[in-house]
PyMOL commands that place a pseudoatom at each C-alpha (Angstrom):
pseudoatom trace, name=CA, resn=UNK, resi=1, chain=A, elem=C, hetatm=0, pos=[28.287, 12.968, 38.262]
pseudoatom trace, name=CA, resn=UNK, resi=2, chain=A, elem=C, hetatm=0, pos=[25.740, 15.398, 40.204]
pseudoatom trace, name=CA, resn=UNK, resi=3, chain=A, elem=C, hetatm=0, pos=[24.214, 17.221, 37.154]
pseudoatom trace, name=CA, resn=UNK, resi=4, chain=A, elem=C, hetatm=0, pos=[23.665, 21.107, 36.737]
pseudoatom trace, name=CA, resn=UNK, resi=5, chain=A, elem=C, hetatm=0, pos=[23.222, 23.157, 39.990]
pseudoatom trace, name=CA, resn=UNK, resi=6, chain=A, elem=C, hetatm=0, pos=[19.443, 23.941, 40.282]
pseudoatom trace, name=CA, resn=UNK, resi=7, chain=A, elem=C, hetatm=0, pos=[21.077, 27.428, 41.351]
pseudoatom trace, name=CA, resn=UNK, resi=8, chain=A, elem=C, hetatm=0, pos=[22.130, 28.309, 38.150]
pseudoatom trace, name=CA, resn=UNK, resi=9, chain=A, elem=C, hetatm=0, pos=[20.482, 30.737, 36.211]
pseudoatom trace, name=CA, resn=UNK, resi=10, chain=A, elem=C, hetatm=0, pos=[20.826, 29.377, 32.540]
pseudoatom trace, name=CA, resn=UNK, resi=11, chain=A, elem=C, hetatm=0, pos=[21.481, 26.049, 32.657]
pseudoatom trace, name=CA, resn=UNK, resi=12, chain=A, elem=C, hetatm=0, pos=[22.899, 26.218, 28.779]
pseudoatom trace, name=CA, resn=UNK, resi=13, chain=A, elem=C, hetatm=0, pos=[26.155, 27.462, 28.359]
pseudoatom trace, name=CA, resn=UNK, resi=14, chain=A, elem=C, hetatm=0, pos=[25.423, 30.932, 25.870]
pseudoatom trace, name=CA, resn=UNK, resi=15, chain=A, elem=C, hetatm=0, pos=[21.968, 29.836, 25.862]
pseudoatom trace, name=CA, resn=UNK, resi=16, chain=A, elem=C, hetatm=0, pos=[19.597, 32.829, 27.353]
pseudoatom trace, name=CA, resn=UNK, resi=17, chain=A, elem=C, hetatm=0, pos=[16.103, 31.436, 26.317]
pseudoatom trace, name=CA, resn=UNK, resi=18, chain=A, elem=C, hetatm=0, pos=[16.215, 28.956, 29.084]
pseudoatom trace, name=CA, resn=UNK, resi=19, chain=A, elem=C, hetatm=0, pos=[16.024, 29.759, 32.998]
pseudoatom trace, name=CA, resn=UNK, resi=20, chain=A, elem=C, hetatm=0, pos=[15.820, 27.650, 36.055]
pseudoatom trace, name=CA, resn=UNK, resi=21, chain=A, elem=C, hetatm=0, pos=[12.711, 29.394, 37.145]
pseudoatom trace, name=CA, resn=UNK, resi=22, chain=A, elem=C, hetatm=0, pos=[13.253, 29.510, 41.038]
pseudoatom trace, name=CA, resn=UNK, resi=23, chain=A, elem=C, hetatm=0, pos=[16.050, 32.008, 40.005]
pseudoatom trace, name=CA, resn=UNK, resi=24, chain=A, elem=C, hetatm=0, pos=[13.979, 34.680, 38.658]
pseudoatom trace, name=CA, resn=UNK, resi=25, chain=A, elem=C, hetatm=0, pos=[11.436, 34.669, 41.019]
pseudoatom trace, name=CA, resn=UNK, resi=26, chain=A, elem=C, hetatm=0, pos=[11.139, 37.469, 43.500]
pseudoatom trace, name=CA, resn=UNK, resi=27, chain=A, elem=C, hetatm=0, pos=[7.752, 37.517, 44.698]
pseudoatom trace, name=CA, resn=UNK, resi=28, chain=A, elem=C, hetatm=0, pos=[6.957, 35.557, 47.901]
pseudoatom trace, name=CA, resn=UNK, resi=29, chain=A, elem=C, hetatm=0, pos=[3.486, 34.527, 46.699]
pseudoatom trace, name=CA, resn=UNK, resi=30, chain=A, elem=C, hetatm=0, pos=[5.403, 32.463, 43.576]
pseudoatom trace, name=CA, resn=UNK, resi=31, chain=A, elem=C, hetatm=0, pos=[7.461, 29.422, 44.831]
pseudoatom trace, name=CA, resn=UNK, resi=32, chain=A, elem=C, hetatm=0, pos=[8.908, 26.673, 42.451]
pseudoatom trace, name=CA, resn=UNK, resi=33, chain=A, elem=C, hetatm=0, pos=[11.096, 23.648, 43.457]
pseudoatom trace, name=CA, resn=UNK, resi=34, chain=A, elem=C, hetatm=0, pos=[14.668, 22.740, 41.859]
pseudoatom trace, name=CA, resn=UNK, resi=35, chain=A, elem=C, hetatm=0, pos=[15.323, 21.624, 38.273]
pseudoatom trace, name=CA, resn=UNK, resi=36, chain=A, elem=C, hetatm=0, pos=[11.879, 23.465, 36.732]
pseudoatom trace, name=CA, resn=UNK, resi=37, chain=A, elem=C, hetatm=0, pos=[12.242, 25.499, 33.789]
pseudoatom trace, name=CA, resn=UNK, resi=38, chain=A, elem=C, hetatm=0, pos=[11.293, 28.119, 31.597]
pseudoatom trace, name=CA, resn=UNK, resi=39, chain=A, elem=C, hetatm=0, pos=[11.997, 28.175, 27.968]
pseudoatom trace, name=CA, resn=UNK, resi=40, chain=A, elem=C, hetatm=0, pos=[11.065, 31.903, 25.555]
pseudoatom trace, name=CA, resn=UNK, resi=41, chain=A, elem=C, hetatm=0, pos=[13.336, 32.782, 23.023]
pseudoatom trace, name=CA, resn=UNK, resi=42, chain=A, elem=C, hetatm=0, pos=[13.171, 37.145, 24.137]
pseudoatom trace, name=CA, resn=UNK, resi=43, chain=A, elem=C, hetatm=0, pos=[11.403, 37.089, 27.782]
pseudoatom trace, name=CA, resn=UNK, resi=44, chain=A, elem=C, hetatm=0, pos=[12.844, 34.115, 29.659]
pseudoatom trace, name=CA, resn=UNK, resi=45, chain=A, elem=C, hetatm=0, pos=[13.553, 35.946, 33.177]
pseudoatom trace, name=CA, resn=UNK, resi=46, chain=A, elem=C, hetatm=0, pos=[10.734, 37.989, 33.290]
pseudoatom trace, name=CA, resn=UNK, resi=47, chain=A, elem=C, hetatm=0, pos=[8.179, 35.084, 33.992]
pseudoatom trace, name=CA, resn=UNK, resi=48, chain=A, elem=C, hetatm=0, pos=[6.356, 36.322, 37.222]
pseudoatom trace, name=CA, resn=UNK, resi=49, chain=A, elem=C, hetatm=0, pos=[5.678, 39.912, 35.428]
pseudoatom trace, name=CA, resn=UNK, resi=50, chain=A, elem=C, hetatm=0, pos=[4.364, 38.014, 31.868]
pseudoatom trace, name=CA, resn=UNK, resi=51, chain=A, elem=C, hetatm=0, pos=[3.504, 34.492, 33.178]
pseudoatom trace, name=CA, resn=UNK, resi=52, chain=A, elem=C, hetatm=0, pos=[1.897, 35.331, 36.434]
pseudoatom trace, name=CA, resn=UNK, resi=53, chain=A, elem=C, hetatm=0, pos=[-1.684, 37.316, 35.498]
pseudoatom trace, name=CA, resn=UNK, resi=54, chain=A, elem=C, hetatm=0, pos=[-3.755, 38.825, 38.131]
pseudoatom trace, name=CA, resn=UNK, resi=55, chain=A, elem=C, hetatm=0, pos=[-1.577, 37.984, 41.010]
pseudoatom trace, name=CA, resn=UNK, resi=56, chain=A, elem=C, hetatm=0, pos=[-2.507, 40.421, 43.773]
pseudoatom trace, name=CA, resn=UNK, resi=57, chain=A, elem=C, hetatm=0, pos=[-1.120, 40.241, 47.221]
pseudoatom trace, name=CA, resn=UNK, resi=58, chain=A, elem=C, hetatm=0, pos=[-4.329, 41.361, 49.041]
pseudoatom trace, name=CA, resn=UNK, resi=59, chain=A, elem=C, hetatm=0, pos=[-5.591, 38.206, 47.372]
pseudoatom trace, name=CA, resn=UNK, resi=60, chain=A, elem=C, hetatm=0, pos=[-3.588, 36.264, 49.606]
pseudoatom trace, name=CA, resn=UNK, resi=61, chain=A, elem=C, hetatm=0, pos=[-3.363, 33.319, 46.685]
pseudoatom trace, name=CA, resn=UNK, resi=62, chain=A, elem=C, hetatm=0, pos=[-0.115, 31.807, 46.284]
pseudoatom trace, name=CA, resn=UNK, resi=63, chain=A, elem=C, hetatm=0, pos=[1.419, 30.146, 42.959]
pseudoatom trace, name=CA, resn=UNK, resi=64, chain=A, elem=C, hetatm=0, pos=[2.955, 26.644, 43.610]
pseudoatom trace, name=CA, resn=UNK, resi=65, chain=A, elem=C, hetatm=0, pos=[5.188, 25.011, 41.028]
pseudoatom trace, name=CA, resn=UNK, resi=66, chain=A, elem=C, hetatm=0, pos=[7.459, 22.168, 42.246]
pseudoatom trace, name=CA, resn=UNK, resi=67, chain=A, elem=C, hetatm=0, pos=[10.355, 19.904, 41.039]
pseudoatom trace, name=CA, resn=UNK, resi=68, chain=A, elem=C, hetatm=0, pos=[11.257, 19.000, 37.262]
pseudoatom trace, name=CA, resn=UNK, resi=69, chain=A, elem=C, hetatm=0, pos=[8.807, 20.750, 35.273]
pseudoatom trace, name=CA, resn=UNK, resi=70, chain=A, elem=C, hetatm=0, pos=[9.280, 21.818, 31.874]
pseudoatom trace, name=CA, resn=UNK, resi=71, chain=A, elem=C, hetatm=0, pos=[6.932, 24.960, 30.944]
pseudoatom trace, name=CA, resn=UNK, resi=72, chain=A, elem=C, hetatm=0, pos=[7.208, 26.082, 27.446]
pseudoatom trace, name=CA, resn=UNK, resi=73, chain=A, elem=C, hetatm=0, pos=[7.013, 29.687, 26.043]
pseudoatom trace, name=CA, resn=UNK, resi=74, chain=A, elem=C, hetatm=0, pos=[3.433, 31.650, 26.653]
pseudoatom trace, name=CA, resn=UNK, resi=75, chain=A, elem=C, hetatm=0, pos=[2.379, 29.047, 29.473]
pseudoatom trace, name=CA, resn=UNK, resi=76, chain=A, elem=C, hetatm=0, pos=[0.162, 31.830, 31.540]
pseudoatom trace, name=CA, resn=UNK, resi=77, chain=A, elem=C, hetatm=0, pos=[-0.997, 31.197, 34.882]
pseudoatom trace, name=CA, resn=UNK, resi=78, chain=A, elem=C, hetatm=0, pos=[-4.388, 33.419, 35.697]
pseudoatom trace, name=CA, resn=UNK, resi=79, chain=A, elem=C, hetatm=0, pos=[-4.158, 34.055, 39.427]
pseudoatom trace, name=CA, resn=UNK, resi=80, chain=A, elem=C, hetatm=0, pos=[-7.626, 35.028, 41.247]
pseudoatom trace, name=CA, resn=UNK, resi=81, chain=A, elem=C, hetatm=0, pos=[-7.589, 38.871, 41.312]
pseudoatom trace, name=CA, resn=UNK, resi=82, chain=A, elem=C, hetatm=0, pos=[-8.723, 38.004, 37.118]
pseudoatom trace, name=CA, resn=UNK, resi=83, chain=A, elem=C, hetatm=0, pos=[-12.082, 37.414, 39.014]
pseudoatom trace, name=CA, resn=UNK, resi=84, chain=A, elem=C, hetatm=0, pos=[-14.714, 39.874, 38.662]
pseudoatom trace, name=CA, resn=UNK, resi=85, chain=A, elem=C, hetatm=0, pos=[-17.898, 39.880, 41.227]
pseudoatom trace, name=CA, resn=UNK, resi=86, chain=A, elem=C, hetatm=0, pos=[-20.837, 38.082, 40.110]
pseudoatom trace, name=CA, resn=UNK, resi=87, chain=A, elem=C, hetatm=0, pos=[-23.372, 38.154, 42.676]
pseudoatom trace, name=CA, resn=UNK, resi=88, chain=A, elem=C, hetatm=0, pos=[-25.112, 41.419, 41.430]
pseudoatom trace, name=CA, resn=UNK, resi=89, chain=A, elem=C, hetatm=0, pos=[-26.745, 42.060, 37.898]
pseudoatom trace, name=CA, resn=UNK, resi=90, chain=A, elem=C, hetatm=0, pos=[-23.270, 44.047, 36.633]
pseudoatom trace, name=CA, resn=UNK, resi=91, chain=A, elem=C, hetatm=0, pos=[-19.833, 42.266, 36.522]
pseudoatom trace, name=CA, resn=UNK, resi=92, chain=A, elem=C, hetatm=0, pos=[-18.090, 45.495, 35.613]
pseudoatom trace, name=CA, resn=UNK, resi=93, chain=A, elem=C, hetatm=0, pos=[-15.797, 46.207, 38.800]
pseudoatom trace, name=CA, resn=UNK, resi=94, chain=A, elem=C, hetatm=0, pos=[-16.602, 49.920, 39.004]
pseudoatom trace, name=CA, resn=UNK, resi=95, chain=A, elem=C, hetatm=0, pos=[-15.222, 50.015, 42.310]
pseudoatom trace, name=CA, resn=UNK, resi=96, chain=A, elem=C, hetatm=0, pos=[-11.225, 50.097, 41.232]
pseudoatom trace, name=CA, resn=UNK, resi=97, chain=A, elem=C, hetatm=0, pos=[-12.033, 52.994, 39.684]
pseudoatom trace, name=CA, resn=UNK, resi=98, chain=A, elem=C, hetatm=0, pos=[-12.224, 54.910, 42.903]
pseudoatom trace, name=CA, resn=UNK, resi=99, chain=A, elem=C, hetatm=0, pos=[-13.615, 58.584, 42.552]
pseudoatom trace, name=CA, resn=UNK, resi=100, chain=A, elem=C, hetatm=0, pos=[-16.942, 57.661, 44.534]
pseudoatom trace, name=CA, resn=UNK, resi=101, chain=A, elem=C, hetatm=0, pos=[-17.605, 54.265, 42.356]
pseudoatom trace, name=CA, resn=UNK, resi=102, chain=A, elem=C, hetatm=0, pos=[-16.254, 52.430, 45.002]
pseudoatom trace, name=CA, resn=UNK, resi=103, chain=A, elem=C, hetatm=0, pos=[-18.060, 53.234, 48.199]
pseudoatom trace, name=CA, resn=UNK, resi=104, chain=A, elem=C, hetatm=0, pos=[-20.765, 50.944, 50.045]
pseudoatom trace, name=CA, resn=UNK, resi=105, chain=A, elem=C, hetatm=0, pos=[-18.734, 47.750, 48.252]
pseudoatom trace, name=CA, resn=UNK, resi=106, chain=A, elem=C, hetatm=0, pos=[-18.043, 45.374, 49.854]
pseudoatom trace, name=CA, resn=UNK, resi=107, chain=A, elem=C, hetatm=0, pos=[-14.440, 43.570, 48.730]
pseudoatom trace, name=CA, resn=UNK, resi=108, chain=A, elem=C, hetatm=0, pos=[-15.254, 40.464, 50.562]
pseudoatom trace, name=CA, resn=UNK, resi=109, chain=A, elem=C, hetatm=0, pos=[-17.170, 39.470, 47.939]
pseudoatom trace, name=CA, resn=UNK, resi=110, chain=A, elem=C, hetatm=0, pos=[-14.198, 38.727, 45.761]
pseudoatom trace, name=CA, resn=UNK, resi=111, chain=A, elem=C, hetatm=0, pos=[-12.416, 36.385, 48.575]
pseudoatom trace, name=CA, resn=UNK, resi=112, chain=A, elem=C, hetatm=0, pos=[-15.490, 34.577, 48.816]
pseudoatom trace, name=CA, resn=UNK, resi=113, chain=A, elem=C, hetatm=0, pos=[-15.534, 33.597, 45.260]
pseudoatom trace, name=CA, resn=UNK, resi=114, chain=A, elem=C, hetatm=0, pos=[-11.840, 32.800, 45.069]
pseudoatom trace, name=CA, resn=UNK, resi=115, chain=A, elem=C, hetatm=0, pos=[-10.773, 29.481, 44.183]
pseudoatom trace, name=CA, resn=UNK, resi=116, chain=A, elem=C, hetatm=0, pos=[-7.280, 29.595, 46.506]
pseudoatom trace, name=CA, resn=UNK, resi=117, chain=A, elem=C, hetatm=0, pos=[-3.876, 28.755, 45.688]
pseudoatom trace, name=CA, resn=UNK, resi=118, chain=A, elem=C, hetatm=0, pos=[-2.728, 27.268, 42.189]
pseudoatom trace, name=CA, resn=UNK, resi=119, chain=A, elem=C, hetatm=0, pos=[-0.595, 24.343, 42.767]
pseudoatom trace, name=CA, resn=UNK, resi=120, chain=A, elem=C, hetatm=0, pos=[1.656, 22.574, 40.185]
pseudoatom trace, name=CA, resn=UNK, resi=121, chain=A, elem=C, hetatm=0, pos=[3.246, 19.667, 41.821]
pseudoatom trace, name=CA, resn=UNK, resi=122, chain=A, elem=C, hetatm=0, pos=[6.437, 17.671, 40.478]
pseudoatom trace, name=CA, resn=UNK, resi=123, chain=A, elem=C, hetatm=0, pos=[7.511, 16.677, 36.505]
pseudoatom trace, name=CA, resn=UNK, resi=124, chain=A, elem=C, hetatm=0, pos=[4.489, 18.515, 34.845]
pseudoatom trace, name=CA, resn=UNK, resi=125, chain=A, elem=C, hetatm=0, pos=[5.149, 19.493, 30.741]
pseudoatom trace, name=CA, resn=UNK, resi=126, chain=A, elem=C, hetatm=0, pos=[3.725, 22.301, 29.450]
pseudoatom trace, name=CA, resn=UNK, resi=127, chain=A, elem=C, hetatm=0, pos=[3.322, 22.893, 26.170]
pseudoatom trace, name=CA, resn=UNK, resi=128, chain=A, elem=C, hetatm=0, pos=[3.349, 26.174, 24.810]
pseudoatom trace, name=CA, resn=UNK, resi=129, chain=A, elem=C, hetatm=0, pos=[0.900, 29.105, 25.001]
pseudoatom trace, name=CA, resn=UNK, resi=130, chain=A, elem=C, hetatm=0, pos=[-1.149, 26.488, 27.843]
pseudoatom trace, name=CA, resn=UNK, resi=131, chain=A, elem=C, hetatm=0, pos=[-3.430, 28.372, 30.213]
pseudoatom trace, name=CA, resn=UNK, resi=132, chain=A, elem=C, hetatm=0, pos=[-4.326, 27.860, 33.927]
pseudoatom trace, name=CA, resn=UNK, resi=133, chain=A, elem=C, hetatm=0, pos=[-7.061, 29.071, 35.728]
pseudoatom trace, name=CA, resn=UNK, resi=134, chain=A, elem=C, hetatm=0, pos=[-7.316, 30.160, 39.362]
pseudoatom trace, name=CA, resn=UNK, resi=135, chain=A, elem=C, hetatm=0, pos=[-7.603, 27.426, 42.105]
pseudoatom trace, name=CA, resn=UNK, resi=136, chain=A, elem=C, hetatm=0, pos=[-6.258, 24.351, 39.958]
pseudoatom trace, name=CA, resn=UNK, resi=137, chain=A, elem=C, hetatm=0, pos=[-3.744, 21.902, 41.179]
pseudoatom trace, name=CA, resn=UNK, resi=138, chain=A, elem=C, hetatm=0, pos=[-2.386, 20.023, 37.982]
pseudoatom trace, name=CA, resn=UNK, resi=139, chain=A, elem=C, hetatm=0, pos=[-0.950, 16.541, 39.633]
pseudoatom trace, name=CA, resn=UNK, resi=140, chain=A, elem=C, hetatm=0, pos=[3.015, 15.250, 39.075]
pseudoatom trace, name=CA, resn=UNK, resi=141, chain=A, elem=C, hetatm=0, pos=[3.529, 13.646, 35.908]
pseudoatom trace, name=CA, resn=UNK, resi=142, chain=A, elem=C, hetatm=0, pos=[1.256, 15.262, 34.103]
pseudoatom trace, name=CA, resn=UNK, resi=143, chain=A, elem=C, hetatm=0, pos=[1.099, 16.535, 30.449]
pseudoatom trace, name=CA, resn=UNK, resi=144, chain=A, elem=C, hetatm=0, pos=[-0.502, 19.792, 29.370]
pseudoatom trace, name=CA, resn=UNK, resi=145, chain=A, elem=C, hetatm=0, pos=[-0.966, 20.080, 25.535]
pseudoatom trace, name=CA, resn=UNK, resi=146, chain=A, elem=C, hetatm=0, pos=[-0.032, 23.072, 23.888]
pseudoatom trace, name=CA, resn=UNK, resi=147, chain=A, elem=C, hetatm=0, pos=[-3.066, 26.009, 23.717]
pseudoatom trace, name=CA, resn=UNK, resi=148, chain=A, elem=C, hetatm=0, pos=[-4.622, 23.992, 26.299]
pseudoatom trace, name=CA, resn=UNK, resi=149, chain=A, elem=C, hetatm=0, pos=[-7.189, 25.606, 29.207]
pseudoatom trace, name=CA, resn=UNK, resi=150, chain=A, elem=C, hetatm=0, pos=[-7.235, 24.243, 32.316]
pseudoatom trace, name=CA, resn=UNK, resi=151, chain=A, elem=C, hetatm=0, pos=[-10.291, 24.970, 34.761]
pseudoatom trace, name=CA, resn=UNK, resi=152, chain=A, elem=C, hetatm=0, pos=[-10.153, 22.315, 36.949]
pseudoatom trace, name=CA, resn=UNK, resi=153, chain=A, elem=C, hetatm=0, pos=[-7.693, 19.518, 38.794]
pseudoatom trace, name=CA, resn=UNK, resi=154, chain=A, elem=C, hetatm=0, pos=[-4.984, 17.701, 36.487]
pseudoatom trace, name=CA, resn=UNK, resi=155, chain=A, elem=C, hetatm=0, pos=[-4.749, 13.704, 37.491]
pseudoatom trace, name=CA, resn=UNK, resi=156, chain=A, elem=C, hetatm=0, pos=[-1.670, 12.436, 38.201]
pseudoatom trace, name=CA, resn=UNK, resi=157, chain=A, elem=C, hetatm=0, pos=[0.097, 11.010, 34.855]
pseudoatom trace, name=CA, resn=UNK, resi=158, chain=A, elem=C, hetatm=0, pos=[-2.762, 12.208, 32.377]
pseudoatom trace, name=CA, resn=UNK, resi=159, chain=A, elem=C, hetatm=0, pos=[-2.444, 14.375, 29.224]
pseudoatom trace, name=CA, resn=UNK, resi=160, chain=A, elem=C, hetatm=0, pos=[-4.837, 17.195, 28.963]
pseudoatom trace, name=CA, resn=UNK, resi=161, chain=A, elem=C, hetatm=0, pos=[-5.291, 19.054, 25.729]
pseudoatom trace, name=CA, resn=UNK, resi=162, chain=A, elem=C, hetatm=0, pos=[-7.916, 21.259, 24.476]
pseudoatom trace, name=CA, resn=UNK, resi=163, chain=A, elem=C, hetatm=0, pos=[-10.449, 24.115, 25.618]
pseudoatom trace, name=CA, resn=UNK, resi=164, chain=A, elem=C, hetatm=0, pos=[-11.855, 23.063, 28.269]
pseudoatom trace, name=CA, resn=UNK, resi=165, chain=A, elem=C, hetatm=0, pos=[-8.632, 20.925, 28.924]
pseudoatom trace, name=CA, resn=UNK, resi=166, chain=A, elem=C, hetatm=0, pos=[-9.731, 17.352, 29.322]
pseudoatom trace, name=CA, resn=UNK, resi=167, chain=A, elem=C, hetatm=0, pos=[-8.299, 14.094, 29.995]
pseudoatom trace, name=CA, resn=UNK, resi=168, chain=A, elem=C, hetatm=0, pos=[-7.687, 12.176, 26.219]
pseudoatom trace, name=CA, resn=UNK, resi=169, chain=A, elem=C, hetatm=0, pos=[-5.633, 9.019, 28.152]
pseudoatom trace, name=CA, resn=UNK, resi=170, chain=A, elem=C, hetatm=0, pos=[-3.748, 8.536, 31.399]
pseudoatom trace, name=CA, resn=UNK, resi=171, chain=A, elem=C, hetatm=0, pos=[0.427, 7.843, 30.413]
pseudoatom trace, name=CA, resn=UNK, resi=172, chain=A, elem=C, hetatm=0, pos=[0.221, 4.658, 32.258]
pseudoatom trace, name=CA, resn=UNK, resi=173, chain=A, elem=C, hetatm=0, pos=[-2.080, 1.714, 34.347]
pseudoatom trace, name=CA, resn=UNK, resi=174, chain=A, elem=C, hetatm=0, pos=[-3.483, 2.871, 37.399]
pseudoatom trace, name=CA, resn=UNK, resi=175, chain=A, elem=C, hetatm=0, pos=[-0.968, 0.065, 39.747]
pseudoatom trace, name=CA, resn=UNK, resi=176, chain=A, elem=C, hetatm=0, pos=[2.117, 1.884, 37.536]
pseudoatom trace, name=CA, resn=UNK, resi=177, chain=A, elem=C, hetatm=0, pos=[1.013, 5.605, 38.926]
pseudoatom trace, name=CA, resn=UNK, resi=178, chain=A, elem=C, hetatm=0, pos=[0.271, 4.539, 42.499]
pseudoatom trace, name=CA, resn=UNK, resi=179, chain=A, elem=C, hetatm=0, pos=[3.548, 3.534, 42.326]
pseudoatom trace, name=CA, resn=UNK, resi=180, chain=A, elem=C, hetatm=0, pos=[5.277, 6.231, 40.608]
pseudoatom trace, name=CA, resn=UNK, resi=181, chain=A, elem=C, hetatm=0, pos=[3.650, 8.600, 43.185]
pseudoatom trace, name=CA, resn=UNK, resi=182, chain=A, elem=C, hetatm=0, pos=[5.178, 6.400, 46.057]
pseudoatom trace, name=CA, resn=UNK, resi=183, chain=A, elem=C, hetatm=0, pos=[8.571, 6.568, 44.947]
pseudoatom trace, name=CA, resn=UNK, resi=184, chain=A, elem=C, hetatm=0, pos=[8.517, 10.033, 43.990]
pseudoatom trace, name=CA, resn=UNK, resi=185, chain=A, elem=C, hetatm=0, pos=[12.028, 10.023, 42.468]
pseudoatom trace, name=CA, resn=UNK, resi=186, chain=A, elem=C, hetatm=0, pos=[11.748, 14.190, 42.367]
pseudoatom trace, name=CA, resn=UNK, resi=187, chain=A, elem=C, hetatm=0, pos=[12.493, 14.107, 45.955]
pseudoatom trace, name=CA, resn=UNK, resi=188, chain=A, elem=C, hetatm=0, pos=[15.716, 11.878, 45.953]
pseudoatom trace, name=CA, resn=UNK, resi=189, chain=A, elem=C, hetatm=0, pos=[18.600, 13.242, 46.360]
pseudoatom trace, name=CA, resn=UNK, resi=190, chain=A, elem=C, hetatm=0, pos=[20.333, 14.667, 43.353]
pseudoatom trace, name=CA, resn=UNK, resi=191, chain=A, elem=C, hetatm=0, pos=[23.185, 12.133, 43.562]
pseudoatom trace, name=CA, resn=UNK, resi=192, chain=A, elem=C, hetatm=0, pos=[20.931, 9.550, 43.254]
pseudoatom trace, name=CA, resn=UNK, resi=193, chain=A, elem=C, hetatm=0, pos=[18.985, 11.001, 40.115]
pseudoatom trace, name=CA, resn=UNK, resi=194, chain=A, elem=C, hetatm=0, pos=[22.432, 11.029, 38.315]
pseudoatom trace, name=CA, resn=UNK, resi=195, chain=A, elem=C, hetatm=0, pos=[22.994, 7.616, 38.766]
pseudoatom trace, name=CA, resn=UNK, resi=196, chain=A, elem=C, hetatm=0, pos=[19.567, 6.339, 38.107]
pseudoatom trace, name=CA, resn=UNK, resi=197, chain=A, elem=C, hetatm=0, pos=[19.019, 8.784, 34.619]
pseudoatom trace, name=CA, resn=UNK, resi=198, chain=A, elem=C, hetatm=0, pos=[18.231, 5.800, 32.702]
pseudoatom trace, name=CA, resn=UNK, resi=199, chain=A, elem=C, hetatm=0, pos=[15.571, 4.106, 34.801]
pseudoatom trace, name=CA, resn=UNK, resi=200, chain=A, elem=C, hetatm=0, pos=[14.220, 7.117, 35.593]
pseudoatom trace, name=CA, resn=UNK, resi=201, chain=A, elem=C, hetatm=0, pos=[13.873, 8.129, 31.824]
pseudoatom trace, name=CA, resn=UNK, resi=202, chain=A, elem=C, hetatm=0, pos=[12.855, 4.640, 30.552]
pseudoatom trace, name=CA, resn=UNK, resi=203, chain=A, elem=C, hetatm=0, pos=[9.876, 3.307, 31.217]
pseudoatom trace, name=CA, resn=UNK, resi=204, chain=A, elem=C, hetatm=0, pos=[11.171, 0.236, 33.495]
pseudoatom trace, name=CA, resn=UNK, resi=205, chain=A, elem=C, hetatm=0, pos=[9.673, 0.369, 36.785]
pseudoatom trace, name=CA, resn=UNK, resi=206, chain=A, elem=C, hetatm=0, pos=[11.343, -2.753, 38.382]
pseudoatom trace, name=CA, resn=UNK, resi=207, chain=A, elem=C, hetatm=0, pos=[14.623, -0.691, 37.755]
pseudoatom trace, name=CA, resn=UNK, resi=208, chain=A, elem=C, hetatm=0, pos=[13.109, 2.510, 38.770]
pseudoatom trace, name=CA, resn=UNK, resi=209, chain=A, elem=C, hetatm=0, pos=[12.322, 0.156, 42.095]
pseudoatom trace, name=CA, resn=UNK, resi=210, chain=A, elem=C, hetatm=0, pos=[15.612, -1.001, 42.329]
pseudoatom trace, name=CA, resn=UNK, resi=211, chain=A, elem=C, hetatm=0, pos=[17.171, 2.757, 41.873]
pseudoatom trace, name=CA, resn=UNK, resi=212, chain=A, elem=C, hetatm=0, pos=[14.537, 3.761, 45.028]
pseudoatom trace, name=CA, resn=UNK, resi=213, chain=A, elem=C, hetatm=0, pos=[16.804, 1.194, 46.894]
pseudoatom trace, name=CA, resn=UNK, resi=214, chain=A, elem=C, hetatm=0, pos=[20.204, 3.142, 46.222]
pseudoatom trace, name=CA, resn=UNK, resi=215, chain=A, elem=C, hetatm=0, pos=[20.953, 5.092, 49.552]
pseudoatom trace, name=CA, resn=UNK, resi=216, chain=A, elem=C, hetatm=0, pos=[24.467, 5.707, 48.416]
for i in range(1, 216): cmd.bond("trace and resi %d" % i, "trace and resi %d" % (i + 1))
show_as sticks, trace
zoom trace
C-alpha cells in the first residue's frame, strides 16, 4: 500500500474541486512539497493567479508551502508587492503610474520595508477564506480558522482564529510538540506513512515513536 502519487493532479477519481497543489504551480517564486492540497468547487487549478496576491518577481519574495497541508477554498496569500511606501506624508504609489509621476523615486524604499519570504511549513489546515500577510511563517501542525488574518508567525501545533489571528490554545503539551517536530513524520518515506496511517492519525505518540523506528 503506497497511497496516491503526490504527482497526480486530482487525487479524486471525477472529482475536479480538489488539486495536489505542486501540480498547478508554474511560477518559480511558489514552491509546495508533496501531498498539499487545494480544495474550490469552480477555480481549483488556478491557485497562483487567485490565491497568490501581489506576487511580483522584482520583489524577489518567494511563497513556501510544504508537505501535507490542507488549504480550503478562498485561503489568499498577500505577497509583499501589496505594500505601499510609508515613509513620506502620501501612501498613494503615484509612481506606477508612469507619465512623469514616477521620476526622482526611489523603489528601494519598498525592499526596505518588505517583510521577505512567506513560509508555510508541513501539515498546516486552512480553513476557508483565511488570509496571510507578507513575511509570515505559519509553523507545521498548525491550524488556521476559517476568515482568519494572519500578521505575524504561527507556533508550531496552535490554532489561530480571528482578525488579528491569535493563538486561542496550543493542540497539545509543550514535551508532545518538541517531539512531534523531531520525528517529523512528513519527511518519511511514503511507504512508511502507509503503514503507520493509524498512529500517525491517532493521537498515540508511543506508537507514532515506534512507527519512527520502521526503516522497512
Amino acid at each position: 500500500m503506497h497511497g496516491p502519487s503526490p504527482d497526480t493532479l486530482r487525487p479524486f477519481r471525477d472529482e475536479p474541486h480538489t488539486v495536489f497543489l505542486k501540480n498547478v504551480i508554474t511560477r518559480p517564486n511558489i514552491e509546495v512539497g508533496d501531498y498539499t492540497y487545494y480544495n474550490d468547487a469552480a477555480h481549483a487549478a488556478e491557485f497562483e493567479d487567485r490565491n497568490v496576491r501581489y506576487h511580483f518577481d522584482f520583489n524577489g519574495d518567494k511563497l513556501k508551502i510544504g508537505k501535507f497541508c490542507a488549504i480550503a477554498q478562498g485561503t489568499t496569500f498577500i505577497m509583499n508587492g501589496a505594500n505601499h511606501a510609508m515613509s513620506g506624508f502620501s501612501t498613494y504609489p503615484f509612481s506606477i503610474f508612469e507619465n512623469g509621476w514616477e521620476r526622482d523615486f526611489d523603489f528601494s524604499v519598498f525592499h526596505e520595508e518588505a517583510r521577505g519570504d512567506t513560509i508555510v511549513e508541513h501539515d498546516v489546515w486552512f480553513g476557508t477564506n483565511a488570509t496571510i500577510l507578507p513575511g509570515v511563517t505559519v509553523c507545521s501542525g498548525a491550524i488556521i480558522g476559517a476568515h482568519t488574518v494572519v500578521g505575524s508567525d504561527v507556533p508550531p501545533y496552535s490554532i489561530v482564529v480571528g482578525n488579528p489571528g491569535r493563538v486561542i490554545r496550543m493542540r497539545f503539551d509543550e514535551a508532545t510538540i518538541e517531539r512531534l517536530l523531531e520525528i517529523a513524520w512528513w519527511n518519511w518515506p511514503v511507504d512508511r506513512i502507509s503503514r503507520h496511517l493509524n498512529a500517525i492519525r491517532g493521537a498515540d505518540l508511543a506508537l507514532l515513536e515506534q512507527a519512527s523506528c520502521d526503516h522497512g
